[in-house]
C-alpha positions in Angstrom: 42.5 43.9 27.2 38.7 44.0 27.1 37.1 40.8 28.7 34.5 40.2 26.0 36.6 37.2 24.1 33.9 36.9 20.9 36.0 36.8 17.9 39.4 36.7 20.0 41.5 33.1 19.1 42.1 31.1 22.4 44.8 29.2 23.3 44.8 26.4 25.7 47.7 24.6 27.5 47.8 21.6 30.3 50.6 20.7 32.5 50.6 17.9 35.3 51.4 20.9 37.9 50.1 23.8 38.9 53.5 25.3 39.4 54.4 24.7 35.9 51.1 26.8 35.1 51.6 29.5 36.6 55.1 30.1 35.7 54.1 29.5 31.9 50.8 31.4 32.0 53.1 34.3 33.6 55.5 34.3 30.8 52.4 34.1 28.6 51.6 37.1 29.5 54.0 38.8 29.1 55.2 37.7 26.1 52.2 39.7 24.5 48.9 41.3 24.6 46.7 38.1 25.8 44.2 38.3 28.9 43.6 35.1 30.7 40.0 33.8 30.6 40.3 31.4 33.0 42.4 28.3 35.1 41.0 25.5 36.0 42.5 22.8 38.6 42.1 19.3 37.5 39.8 17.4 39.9 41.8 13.9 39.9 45.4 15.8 39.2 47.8 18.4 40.4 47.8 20.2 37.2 45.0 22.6 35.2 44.1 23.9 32.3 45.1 27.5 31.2 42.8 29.2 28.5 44.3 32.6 26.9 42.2 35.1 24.8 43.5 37.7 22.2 44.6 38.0 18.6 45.9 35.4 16.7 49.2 36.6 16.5 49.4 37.5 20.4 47.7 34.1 21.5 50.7 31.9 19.3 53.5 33.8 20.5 52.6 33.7 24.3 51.9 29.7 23.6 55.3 29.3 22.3 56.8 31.2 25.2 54.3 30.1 27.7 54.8 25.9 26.7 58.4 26.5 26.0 59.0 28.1 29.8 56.6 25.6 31.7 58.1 22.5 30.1 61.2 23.3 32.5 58.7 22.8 35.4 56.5 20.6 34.6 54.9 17.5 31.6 53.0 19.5 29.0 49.8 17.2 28.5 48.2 19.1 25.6 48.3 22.2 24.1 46.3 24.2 20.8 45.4 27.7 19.5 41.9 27.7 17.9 42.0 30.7 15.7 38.3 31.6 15.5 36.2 29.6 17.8 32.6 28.6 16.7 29.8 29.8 18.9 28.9 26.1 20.5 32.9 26.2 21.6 32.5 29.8 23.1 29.7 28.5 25.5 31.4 24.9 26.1 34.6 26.8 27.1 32.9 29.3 29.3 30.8 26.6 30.6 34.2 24.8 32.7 35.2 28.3 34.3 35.2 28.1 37.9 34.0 24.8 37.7 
């Protein structure tokens, strides 16, 4: 998948471990056509945030298989699919990569 994510939905998930992350971001992907835009550790907790890119369609069904196969490893803490995000969520969502 190309990396440039303008006009591509997102979906974001959040587990309390990093295990749990990887194993759903893994099923994620291949569940359907999504590219990962980035993972971020959580700074006070063992888990991170996931952030997937692609169509809408692609994005919900790797975040049903993605949350349904990490919450056998791990607490989801939050989860959502934004379909179309604005431009001032496009540059706060690239702003936490690799931070």
């Amino acid at each position: 998948m190309d990396r440039n994510f303008e006009g591509k939905a997102i979906g974001v998930f959040e587990f309390d471990n990093l295990v749990a992350c990887i194993v759903a971001l893994d099923a994620a992907t291949k569940t359907s056509d999504v590219a990962v835009q980035g993972v971020e550790r959580n700074r006070l907790k063992s888990g991170a945030c996931v952030k997937i890119r692609g169509s809408v369609s692609d994005v919900k069904a790797a975040m049903d298989a993605a949350l349904e196969t990490g919450s056998r490893y791990g607490k989801l803490y939050a989860s959502t699919v934004i379909a179309s995000p604005a431009a001032d969520t496009e540059t706060a969502i690239t702003m936490t990569i690799n931070k």
